[in-house]
C-alpha positions in Angstrom: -47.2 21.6 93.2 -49.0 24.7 92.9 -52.7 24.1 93.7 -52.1 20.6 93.1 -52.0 22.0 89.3 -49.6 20.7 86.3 -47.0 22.8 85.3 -45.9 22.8 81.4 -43.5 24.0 79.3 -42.2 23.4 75.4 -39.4 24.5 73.8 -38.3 24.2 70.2 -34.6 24.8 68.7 -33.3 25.4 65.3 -29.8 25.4 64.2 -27.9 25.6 60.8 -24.4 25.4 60.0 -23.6 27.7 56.9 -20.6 25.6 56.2 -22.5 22.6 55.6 -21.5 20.6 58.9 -24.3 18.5 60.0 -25.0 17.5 63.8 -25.1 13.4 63.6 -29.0 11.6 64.9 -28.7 9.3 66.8 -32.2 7.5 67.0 -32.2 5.4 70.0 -31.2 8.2 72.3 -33.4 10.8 70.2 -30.2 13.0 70.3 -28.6 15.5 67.8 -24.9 15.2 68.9 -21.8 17.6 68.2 -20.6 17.0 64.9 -16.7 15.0 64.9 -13.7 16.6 64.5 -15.5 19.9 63.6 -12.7 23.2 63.1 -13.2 26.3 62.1 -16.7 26.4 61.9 -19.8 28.5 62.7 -23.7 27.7 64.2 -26.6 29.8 64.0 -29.4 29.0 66.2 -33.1 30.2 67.3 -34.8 28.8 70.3 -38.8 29.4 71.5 -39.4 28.2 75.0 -42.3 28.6 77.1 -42.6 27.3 81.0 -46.2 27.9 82.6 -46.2 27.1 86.3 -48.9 29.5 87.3 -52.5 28.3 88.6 -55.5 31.6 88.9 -53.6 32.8 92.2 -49.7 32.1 92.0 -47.1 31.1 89.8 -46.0 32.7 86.9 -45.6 31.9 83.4 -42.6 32.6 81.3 -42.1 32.9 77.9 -39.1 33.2 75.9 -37.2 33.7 72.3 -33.6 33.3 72.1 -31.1 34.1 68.9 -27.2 32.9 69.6 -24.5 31.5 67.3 -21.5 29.3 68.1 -17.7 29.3 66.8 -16.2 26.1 67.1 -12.2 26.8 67.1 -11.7 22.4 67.4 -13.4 19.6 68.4 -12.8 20.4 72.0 -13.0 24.1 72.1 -16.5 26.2 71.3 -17.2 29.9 72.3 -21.3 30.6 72.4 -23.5 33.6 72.5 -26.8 34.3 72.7 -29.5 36.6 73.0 -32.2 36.2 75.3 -35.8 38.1 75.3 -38.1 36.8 77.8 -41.9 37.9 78.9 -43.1 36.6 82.3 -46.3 36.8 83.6 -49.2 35.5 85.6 -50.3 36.3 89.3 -46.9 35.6 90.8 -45.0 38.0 88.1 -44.8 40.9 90.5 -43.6 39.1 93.7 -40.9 37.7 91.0 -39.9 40.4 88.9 -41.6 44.0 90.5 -43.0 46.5 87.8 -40.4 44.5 85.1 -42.6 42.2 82.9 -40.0 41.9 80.0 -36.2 41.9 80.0 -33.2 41.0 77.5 -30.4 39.2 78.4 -26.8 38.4 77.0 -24.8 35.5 77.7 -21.1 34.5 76.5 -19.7 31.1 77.5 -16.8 29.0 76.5 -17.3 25.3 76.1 -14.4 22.7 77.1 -14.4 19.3 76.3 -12.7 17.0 77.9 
């Protein structure tokens, strides 16, 4: 641990299906599972997450906001993307990311079930 501190973190998700699919809840597990035999069908999702490991003389503390959607071509097959902002901060922020304190990412990644 730093310091012998507590890190923490959060993050909350929203999707939506414009087609009117809905992700199954599963209660016991506290789950929201792929929808079956899904085809042809998009996702839109948002994501906020926050992770603050930093103490008053290291760590850092990072923030970040995501926007992505999903196609899913068959039950089996999905292609994702998202866009990531992210803000870091706190007294380790230099030794982690130099003069940068804010950056935007894109990621693309196909999903396989098996």
């Amino acid at each position: 641990p730093l310091d012998d501190s507590v890190q923490q973190g959060y993050h909350l998700s929203l999707s939506y299906f414009p087609g009117g699919e809905v992700r199954p809840y599963h209660a016991g597990n506290a789950l929201f599972n792929q929808p079956k035999n899904i085809r042809n069908a998009w996702e839109l999702m948002a994501r906020v997450s926050r992770m603050d490991a930093s103490t008053e003389t290291q760590g850092t503390d990072v923030l970040s906001y995501t926007v992505g959607t999903s196609y899913y071509f068959n039950p089996y097959v999905k292609f994702m993307g998202n866009l990531v902002f992210s803000e870091v901060s706190g007294p380790g922020q230099f030794e982690m990311t130099g003069n940068e304190d804010t950056g935007t990412g894109v990621s693309a990644r196909l999903h396989y079930a098996f």
